[in-house]
C-alpha positions in Angstrom: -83.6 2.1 48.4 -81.3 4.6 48.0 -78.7 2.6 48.3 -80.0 0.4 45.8 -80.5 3.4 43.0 -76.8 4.3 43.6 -75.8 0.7 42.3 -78.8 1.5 39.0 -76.7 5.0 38.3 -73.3 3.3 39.0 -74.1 0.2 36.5 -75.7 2.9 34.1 -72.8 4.8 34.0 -70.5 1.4 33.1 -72.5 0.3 30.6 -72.5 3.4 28.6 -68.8 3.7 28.8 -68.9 0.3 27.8 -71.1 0.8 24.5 -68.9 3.8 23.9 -65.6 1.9 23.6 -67.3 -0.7 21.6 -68.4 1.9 18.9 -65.2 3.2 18.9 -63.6 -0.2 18.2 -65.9 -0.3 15.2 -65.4 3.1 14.4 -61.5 2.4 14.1 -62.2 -1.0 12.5 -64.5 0.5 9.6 -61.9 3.3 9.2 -59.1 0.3 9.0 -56.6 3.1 11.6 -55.4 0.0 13.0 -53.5 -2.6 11.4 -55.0 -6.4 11.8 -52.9 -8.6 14.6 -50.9 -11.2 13.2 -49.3 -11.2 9.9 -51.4 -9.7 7.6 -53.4 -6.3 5.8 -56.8 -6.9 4.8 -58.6 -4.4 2.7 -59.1 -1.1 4.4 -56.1 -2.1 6.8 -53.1 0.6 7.7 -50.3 0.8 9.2 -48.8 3.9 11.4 -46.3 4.8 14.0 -44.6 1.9 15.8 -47.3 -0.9 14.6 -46.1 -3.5 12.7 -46.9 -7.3 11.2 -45.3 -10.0 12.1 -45.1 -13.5 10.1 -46.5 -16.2 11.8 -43.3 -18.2 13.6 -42.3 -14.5 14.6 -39.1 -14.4 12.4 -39.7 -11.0 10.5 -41.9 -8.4 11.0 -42.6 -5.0 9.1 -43.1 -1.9 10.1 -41.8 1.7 10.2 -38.1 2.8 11.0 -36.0 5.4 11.2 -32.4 5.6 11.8 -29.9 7.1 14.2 -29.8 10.9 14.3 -32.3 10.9 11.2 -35.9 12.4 10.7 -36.7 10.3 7.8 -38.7 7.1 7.9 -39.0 4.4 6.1 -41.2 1.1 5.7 -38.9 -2.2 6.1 -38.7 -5.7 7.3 -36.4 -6.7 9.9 -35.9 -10.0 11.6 -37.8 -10.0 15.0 -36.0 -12.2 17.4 -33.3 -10.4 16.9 -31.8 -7.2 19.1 -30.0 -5.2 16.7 -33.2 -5.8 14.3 -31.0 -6.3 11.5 -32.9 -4.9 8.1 -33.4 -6.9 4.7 -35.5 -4.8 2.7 -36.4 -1.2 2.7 -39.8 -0.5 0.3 -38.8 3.7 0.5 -35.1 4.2 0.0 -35.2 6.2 -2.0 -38.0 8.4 -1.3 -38.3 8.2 3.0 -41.2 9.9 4.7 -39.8 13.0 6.8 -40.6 13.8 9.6 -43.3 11.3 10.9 -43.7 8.0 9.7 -47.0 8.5 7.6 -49.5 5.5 6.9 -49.3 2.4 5.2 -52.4 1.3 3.7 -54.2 -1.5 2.0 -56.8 0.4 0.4 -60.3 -0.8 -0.1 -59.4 -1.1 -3.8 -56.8 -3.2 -3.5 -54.0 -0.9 -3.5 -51.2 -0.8 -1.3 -49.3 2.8 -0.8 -47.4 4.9 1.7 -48.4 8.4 2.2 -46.8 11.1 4.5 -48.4 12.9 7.4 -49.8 15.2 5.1 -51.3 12.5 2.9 -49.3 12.8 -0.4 -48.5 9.6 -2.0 -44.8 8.7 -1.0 -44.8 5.1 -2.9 -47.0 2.6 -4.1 -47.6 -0.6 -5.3 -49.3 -1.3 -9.2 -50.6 -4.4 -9.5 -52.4 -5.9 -12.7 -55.8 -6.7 -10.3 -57.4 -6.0 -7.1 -55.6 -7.6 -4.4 -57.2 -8.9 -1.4 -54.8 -8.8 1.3 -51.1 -8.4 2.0 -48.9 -10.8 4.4 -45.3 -11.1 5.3 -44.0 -15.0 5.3 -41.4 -16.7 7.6 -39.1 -16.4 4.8 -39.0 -12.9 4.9 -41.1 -12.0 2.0 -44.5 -9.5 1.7 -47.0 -10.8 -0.6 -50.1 -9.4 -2.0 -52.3 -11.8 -3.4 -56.0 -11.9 -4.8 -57.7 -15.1 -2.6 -55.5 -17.2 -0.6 -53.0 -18.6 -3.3 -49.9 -17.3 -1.6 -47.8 -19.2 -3.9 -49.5 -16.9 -7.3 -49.1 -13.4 -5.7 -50.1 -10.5 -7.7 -46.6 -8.6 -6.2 -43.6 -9.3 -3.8 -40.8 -8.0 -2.0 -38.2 -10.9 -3.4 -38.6 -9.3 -6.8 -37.6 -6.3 -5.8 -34.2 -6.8 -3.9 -32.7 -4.0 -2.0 -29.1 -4.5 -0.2 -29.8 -8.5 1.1 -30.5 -12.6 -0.3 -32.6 -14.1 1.7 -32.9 -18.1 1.8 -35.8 -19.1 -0.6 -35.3 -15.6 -3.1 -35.1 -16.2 -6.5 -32.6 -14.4 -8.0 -30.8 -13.2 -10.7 -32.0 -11.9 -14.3 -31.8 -8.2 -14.1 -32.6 -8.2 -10.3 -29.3 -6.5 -8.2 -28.7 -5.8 -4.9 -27.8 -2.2 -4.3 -25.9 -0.9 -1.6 -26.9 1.3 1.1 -25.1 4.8 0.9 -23.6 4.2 4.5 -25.2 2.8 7.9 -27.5 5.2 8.5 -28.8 5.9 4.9 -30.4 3.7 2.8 -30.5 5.2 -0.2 -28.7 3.5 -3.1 -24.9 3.2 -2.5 -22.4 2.6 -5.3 -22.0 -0.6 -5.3 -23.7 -3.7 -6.8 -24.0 -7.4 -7.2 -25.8 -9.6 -10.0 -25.5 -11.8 -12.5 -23.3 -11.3 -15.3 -25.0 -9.8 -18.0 -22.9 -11.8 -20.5 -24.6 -14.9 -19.9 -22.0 -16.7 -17.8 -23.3 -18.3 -14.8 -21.2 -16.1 -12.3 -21.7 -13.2 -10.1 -20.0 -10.3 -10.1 -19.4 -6.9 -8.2 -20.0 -3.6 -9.7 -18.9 0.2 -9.3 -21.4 2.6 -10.4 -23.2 0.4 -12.7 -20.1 0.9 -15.1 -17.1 -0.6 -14.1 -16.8 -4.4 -12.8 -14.2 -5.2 -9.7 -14.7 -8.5 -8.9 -16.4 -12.2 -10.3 -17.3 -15.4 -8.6 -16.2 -17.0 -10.9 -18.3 -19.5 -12.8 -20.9 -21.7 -11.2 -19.7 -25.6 -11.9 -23.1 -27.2 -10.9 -21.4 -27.3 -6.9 -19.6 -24.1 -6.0 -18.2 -20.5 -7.4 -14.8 -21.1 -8.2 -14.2 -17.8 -6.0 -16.4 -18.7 -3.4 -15.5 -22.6 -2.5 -18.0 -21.5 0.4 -21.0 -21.4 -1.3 -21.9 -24.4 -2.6 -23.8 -27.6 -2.5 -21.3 -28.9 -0.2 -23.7 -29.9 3.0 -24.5 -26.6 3.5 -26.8 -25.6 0.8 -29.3 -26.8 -1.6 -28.8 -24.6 -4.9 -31.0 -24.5 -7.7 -30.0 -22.9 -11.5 -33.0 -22.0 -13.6 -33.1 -20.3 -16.9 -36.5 -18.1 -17.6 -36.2 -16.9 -21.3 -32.8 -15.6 -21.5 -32.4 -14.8 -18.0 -30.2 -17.0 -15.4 -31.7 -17.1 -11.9 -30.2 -18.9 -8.6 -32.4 -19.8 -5.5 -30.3 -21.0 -2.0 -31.7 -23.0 0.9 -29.9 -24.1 4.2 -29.7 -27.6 4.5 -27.3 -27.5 8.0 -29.1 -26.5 11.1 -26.1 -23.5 10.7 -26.9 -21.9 8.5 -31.1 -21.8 8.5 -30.6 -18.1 9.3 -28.9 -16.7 6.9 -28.4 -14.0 4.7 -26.0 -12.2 1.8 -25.9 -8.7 2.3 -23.8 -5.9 0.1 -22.3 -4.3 2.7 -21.6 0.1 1.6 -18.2 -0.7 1.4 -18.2 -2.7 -1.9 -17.8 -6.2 -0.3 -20.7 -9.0 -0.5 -20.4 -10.9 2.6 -23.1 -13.9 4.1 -23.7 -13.6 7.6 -25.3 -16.8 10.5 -27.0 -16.2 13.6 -25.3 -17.9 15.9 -26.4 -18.3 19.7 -29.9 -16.5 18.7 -28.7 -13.0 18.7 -25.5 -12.4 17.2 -24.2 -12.5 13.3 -21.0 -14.3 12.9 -19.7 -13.6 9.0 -19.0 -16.6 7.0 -17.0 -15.0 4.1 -16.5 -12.0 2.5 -15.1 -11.1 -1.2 -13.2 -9.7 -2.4 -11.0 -11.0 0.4 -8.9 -7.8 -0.1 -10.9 -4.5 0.7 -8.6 -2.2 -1.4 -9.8 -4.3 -4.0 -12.9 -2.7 -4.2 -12.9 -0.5 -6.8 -12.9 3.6 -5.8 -13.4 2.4 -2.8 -11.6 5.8 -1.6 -13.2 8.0 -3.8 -11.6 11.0 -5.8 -8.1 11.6 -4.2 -8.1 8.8 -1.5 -5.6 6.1 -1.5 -6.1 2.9 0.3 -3.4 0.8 1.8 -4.5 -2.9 3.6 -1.8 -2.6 6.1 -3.2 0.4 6.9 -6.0 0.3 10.2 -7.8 3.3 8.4 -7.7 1.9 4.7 -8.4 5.0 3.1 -6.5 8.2 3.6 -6.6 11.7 1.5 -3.6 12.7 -0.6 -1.5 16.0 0.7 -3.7 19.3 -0.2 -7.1 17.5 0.8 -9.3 16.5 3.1 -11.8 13.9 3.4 -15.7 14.9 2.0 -17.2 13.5 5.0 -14.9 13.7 8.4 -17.6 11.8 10.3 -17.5 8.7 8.0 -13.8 8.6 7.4 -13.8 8.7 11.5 -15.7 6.3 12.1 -13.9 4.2 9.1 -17.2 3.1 7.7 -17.7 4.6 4.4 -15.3 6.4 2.6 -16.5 6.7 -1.4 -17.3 10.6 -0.5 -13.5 10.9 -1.4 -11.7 14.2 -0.9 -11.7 17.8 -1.7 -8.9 20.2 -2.4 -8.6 22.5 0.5 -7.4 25.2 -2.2 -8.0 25.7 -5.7 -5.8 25.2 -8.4 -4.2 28.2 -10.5 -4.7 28.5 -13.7 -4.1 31.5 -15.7 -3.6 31.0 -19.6 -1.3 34.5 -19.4 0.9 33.9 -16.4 2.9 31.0 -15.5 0.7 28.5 -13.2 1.8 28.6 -9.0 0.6 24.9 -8.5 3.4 22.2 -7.3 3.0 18.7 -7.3 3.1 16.4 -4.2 4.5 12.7 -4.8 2.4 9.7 -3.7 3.8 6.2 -4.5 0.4 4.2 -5.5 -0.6 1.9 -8.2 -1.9 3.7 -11.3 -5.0 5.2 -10.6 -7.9 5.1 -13.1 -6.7 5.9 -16.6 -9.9 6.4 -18.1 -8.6 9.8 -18.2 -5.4 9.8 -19.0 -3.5 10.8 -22.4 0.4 10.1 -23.1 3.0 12.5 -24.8 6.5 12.7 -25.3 9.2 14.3 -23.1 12.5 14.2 -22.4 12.9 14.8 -19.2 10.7 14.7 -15.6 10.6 19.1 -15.8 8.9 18.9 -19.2 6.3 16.7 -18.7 5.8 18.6 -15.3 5.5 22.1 -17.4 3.3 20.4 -19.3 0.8 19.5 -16.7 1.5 23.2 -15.6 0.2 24.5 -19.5 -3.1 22.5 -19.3 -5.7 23.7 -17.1 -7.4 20.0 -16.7 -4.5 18.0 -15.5 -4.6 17.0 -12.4 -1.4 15.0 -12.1 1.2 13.2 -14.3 3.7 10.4 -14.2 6.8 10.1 -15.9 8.5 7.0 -16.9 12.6 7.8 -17.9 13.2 4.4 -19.9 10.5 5.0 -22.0 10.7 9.0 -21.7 6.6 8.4 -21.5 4.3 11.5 -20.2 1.1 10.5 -18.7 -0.9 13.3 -17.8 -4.0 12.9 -16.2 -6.9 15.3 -16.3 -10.3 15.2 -13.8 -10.7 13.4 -10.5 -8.3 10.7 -9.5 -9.7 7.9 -8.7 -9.1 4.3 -7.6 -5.5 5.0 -6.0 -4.1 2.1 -4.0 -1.1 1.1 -2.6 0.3 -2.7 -2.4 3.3 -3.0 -0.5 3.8 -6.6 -2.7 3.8 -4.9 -6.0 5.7 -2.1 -7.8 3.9 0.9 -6.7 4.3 4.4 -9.3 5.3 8.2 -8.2 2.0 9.6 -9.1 2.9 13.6 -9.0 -0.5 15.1 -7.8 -1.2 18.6 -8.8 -2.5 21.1 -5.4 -2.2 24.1 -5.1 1.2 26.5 -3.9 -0.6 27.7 -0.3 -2.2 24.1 0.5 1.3 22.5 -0.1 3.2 25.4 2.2 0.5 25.1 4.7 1.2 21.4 5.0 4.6 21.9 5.0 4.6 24.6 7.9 2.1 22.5 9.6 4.8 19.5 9.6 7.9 21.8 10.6 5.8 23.1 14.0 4.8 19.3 14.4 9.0 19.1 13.8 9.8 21.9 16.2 7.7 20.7 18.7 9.1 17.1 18.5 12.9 18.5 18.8 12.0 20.2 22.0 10.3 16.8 23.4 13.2 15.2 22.0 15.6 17.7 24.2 13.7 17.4 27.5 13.3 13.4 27.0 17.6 13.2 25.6 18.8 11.6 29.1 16.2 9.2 29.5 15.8 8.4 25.4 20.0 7.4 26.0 18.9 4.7 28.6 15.9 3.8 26.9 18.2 3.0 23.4 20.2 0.8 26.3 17.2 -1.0 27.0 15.6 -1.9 24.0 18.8 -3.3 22.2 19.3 -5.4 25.0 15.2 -6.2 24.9 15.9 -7.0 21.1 18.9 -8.8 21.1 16.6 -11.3 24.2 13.8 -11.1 21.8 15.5 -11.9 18.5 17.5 -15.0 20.1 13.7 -16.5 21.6 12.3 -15.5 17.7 15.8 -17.5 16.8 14.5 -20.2 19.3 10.8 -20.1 18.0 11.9 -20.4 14.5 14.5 -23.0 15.0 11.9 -25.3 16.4 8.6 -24.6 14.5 9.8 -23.4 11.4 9.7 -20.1 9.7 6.1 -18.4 9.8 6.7 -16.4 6.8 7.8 -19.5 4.7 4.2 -20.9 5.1 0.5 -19.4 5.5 0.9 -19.5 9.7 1.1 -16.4 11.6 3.2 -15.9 14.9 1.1 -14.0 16.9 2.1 -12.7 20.4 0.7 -13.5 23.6 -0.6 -10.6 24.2 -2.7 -10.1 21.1 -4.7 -13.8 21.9 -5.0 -12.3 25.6 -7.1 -8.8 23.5 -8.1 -11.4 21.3 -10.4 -13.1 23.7 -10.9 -11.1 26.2 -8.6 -12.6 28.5 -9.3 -16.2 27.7 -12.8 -15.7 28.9 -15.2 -17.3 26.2 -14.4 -20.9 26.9 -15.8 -23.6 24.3 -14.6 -26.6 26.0 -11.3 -28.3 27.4 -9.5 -31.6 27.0 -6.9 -33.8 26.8 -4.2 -31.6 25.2 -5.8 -28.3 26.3 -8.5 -25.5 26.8 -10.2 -24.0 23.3 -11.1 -20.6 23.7 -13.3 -18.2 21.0 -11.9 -15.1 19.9 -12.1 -12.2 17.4 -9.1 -10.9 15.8 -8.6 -7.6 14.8 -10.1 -7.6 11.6 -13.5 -9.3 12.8 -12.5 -12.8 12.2 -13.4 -15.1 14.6 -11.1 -17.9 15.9 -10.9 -21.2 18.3 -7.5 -20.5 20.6 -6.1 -23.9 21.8 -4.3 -23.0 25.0 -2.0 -26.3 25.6 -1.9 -27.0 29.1 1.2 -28.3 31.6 2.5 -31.9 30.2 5.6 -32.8 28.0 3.0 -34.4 25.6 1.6 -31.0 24.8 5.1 -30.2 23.3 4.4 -33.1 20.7 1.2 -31.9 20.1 2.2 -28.5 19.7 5.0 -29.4 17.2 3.2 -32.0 15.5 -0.1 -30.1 14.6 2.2 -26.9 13.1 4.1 -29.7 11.0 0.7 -31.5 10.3 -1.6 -28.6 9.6 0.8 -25.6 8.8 1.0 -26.2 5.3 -2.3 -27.2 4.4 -5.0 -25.2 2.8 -8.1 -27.0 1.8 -11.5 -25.3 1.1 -13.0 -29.3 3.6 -10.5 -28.9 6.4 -10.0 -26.3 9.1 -7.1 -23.8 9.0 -4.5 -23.4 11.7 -4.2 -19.6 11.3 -0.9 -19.3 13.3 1.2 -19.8 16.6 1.9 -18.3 19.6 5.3 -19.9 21.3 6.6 -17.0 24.1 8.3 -19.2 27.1 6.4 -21.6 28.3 3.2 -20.5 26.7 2.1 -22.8 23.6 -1.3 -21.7 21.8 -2.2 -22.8 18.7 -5.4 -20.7 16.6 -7.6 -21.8 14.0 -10.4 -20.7 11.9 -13.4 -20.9 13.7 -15.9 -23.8 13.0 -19.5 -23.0 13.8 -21.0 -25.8 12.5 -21.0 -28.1 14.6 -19.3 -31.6 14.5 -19.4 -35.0 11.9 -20.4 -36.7 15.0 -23.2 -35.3 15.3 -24.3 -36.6 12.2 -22.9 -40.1 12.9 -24.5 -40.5 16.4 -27.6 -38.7 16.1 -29.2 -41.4 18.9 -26.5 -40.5 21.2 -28.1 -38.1 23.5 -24.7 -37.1 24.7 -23.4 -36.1 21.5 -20.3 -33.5 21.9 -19.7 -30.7 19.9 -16.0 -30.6 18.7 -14.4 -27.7 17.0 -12.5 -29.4 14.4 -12.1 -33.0 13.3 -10.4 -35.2 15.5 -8.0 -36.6 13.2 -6.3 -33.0 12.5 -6.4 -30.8 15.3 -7.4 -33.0 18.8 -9.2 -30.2 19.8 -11.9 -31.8 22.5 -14.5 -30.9 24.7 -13.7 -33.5 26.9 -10.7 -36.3 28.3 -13.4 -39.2 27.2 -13.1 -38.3 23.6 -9.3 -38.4 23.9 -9.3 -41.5 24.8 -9.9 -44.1 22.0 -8.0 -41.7 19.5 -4.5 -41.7 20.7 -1.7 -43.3 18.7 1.0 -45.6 20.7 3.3 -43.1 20.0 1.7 -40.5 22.5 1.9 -42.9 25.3 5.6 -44.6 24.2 7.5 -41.0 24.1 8.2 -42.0 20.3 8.3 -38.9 18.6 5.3 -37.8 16.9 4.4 -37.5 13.4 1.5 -37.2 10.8 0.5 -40.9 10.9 -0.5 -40.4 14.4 -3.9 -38.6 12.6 -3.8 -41.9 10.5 -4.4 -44.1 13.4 -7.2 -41.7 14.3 -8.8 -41.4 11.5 -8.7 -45.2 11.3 -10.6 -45.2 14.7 -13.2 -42.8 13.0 -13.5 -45.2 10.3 -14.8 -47.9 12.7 -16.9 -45.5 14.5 -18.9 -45.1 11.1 -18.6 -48.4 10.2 -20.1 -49.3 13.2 -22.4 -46.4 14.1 -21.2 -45.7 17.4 -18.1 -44.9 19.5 -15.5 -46.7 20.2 -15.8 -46.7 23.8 -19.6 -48.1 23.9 -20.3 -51.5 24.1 -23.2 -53.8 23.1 -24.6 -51.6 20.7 -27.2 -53.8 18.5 -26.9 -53.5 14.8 -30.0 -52.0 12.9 -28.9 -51.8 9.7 -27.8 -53.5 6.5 -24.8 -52.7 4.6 -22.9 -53.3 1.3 -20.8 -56.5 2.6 -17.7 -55.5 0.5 -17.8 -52.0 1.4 -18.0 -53.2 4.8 -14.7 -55.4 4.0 -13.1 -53.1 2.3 -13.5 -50.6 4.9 -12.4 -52.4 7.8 -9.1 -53.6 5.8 -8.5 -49.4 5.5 -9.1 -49.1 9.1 -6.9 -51.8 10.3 -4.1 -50.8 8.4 -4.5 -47.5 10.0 -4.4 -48.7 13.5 -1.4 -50.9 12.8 0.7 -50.4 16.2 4.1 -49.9 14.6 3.9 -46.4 12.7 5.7 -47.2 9.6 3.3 -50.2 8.5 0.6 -47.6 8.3 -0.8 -45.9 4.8 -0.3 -42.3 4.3 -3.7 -40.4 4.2 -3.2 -40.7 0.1 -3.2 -44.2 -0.1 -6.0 -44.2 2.5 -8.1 -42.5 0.4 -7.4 -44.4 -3.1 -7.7 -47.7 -1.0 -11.4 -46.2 0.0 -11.9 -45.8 -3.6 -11.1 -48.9 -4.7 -7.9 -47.4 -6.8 -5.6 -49.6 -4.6 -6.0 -53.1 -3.6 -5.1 -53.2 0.6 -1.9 -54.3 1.4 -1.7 -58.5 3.4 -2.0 -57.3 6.7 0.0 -58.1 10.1 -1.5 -59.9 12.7 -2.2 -57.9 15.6 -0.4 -59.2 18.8 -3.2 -57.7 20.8 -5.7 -60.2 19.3 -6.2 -63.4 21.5 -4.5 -66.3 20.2 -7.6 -67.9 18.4 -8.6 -65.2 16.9 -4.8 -64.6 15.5 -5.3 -68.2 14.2 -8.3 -67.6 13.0 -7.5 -64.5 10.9 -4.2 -66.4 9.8 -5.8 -69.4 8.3 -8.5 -66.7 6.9 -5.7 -64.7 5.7 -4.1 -68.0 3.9 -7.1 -69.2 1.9 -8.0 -65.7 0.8 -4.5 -65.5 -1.4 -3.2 -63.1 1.3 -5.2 -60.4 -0.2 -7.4 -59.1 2.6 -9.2 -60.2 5.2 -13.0 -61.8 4.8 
């Protein structure tokens, strides 16, 4: 019995913890504390600390964030699946919650608002109705909406842009994306991209909403005539639409390589589109302008920026950089400099203030003001007399004074181009301290120099034998491949494709001619590394794909970046190619479809022997020397391989489809011409191409002595009644 009332008070006590958590579930429910699963707010809903929504296929979610070393916090949406959780919009930038992350709420009215810890409004939402819920898509968009039309919504994120493009966002009009101030701040940065206001149908790049540094150039109903990589060219479907007198653009991935994507405006003035490749990491497609100095102020007031330089931006003599931390870490750099001493200017006394030269292109002349003087010491004593000036230049052919009066701005230096002695005004102590500051740097050196004077003699010994070794291999090199600089290749050294890819440790595949390694070069550009491998055939190769490919730049074929020829070490290194290969749009059945890096008529570059073989010109197996029409009888073995819809090593593959019979005809004429055994009977890839457009009639063809002997008949007799115009 007693036994049996100690189960009663046991099961008593369960069940009333029991109906307490229950309550307490509703409790939180009616008080809508805690957000609804899945991927939307219903009225009365919230959001708070680290819980979030996620759309339904778990690409993005939204929630709270914060970033490094930072007490604010800010509502955004971040893709989910991915580590970094990479941001795409930010709903507070410019007012963050500090502190704690506050609520998020979906009020019972239909209102949706962020409030701080203390319960102050922090930003909101105005919609023209009450809403009934709010719900982040797969595309990356948060929608509120009145019933469960998601495609009317009362208010969404895509209308209101922040640094990124998303797939699927209309956009264009007045809409702009806005950079953030630097990685860990995203408040508005200085830079901007959008439409043209003028009407044209081109993008263009803007410096605080005043000055415009860059255009795409206009839109020709395919690509941006400055970005040939954005385009309807396989990649992309791209829609134009005109809504009153506003121009708007929506993008959507049509390759399986690009269906994550995005265009960001990165804080240091370039917009660049980035893929996720191998789920977790973003590989950058392109980036404009190509040439970060030109970006304009990219520096800020008194920077310079030089490409060649690993730092870009440095601060002219007499300052020092607004932000150390960012200049460090070579991320942001539009803080600009400060004068470490002020100026003198006394309207009484005779001003102290020198003027340290700096040899840059102009820098901004809004500015500026010209007078006449006849020599370099006037128009310097008149920079002196004027309180404002800030520097001068001083041109002796045309005995023209430029003086220059506020912040300097938009200084950069091009080694190409004829650069100008900018004389920068700073101040008499700032200038000696620099110049005592170099002669203990040069006091120190002379007693280094002193201690290291034996072994520097031997060392000078040394390196002019090392150079004279180095310059006859360079002489070698040269003599054999031809002169980098005189084309767009690059010698590169051994050593930098050993940093490059980690010591050859990233392998994509290997072949007949080689292994293909991935790397990244120093400037982030990633690149497929062909390491040729032990036969005399690789020397053919080697040469013939520098002849081949070393001149070429077209926006449809892969570029061979450089060379890299030290000994017996032969590497050749192109773009890489992240989407994929042709074939696997040509044998989609074949469930053993290979990726290749490149096509095989250009650079050979294959995953495996069996795709080599099939491919290879006579001439690689003869020893005749090699030359382009070697990727003519390749290409002509591709042509079959579509013609037919399958390799050219499978057999007794049944044919499923029709075709255009004198496509078909003509096709195979192309192709057989490009197979022809002896080299010289075969087209050039020009005539190839306007005998595939039916601009050139094919040439009577030879009989090919590898036929059988009916067949040759056969083809002769065919070849006879046909006017000797082609074959039927």
């Amino acid at each position: 019995m007693e036994t049996y009332k100690m189960e009663m008070g046991r099961n008593g006590l369960l069940g009333y913890l029991l109906f307490f958590h229950v309550i307490l579930i509703i409790f939180h429910t009616i008080d809508g504390s805690v957000a609804s699963r899945g991927d939307t707010l219903f009225l009365g809903d919230s959001l708070t600390g680290k819980q979030t929504i996620i759309s339904m296929n778990g690409m993005f979610e939204l929630g709270f964030f914060s970033t490094n070393g930072s007490n604010n916090w800010y509502i955004g949406i971040w893709y989910a699946e991915v580590p970094e959780k990479t941001k795409v919009w930010v709903a507070n930038r410019e007012t963050p919650a500090r502190d704690r992350p506050g609520i998020l709420k979906l009020s019972r009215e239909g209102h949706l608002g962020l409030f701080d810890a203390k319960g102050g409004s922090v930003w909101s939402v105005n919609v023209s109705k009450k809403a009934s819920k709010a719900v982040i898509l797969d595309s990356g968009n948060f929608l509120m909406v009145a019933d469960e039309n998601i495609s009317d919504p009362l208010w969404e994120s895509f209308d209101h842009p922040v640094d990124t493009w998303l797939p699927g966002m209309r956009f264009g009009g007045q809409q702009k994306l806005v950079s953030w101030k630097n990685s860990l701040d995203p408040a508005p940065g200085l830079f901007s991209f959008h439409m043209d206001p003028s009407g044209v149908k081109q993008f263009v790049l803007t410096w605080n909403n005043s000055v415009q540094y860059w255009r795409s150039g206009t839109w020709n109903g395919e690509i941006f005539r400055e970005i040939p990589e954005m385009g309807n060219k396989g990649f992309y479907n791209i829609s134009v639409e005109r809504v009153g007198s506003f121009l708007y653009m929506t993008y959507s991935p049509i390759h399986p390589i690009f269906k994550v994507s995005r265009f960001v405006l990165v804080n240091s003035g370039a917009i660049q589109e980035y893929n996720l490749i191998e789920g977790s990491k973003w590989n950058m497609f392109w980036s404009k302008p190509r040439d970060q100095c030109a970006v304009y102020g990219l520096c800020g007031v008194y920077g310079t920026c030089d490409s060649n330089n690993l730092t870009f931006c440095t601060c002219a003599e007499g300052f020092k950089p607004k932000d150390d931390l960012s200049w460090r870490s070579r991320e942001w750099w539009s803080s600009g400099c400060f004068r470490q001493s002020p100026l003198s200017c006394d309207a009484e006394n005779e001003s102290t203030d020198q003027f340290f030269e700096s040899n840059v292109m102009l820098p901004d002349d809004n500015y500026s003001f010209s007078l006449p003087a006849p020599t370099k010491k006037d128009c310097e004593k008149a920079c002196l007399r004027n309180c404002s000036c800030t520097a001068f230049t001083f041109n002796p052919p045309s005995w023209a004074c430029k003086i220059w009066s506020g912040d300097l701005l938009n200084m950069y230096s091009f080694p190409s181009q004829s650069n100008t002695n900018v004389s920068i005004r700073v101040a008499a102590s700032a200038l000696l301290k620099f110049h005592r500051q170099s002669s203990s740097e040069g006091k120190t050196t002379r007693i280094v120099g002193a201690m290291l004077g034996t072994i520097g003699a031997l060392a000078v010994v040394l390196g002019i034998f090392s150079i004279v070794m180095w310059r006859k291999h360079r002489l070698r090199s040269t003599e054999r491949y031809g002169d980098s600089s005189n084309s767009f290749l690059r010698m590169f050294s051994y050593k930098e494709l050993k940093i490059a890819t980690r010591n050859f440790s990233s392998k994509l595949g290997s072949g007949g001619f080689g292994s293909v390694f991935k790397g990244t070069l120093t400037d982030g550009t990633l690149v497929a590394v062909k390491k040729m491998e032990g036969s005399s055939q690789d020397e053919k190769q080697f040469r013939a794909e520098i002849s081949s490919l070393g001149n070429v730049q077209h926006v449809n074929l892969v570029r061979l970046r450089g060379f890299c020829a030290e000994g017996s070490r032969r590497l050749l290194i192109y773009d890489f190619m992240p989407n994929g290969s042709l074939d696997s749009l040509l044998f989609t059945s074949d469930s053993k479809t290979e990726r290749k890096l490149v096509g095989r008529g250009f650079s050979h570059v294959l995953i495996t022997t069996r795709g080599t073989r099939g491919y290879l010109a006579p001439e690689w197996i003869s020893g005749l020397p090699i030359t382009p029409k070697v990727d003519v009888y390749s290409f002509g073995m591709t042509l079959f391989e579509i013609i037919s819809g399958r390799r050219n090593l499978e057999l007794n593959v049944q044919d499923s489809k029709e075709a255009d019979i004198e496509e078909v005809r003509r096709a195979s004429i192309v192709g057989l011409l490009c197979i022809e055994e002896d080299e010289y009977m075969r087209p050039n890839m020009g005539q190839v191409v306007r005998m595939l457009e039916g601009k050139l009639e094919p040439r009577t063809l030879q009989i090919q002595k590898s036929l059988p002997e009916e067949e040759q008949a056969e083809q002769s007799q065919t070849s006879t009644d046909s006017g000797g115009n082609g074959i039927s």
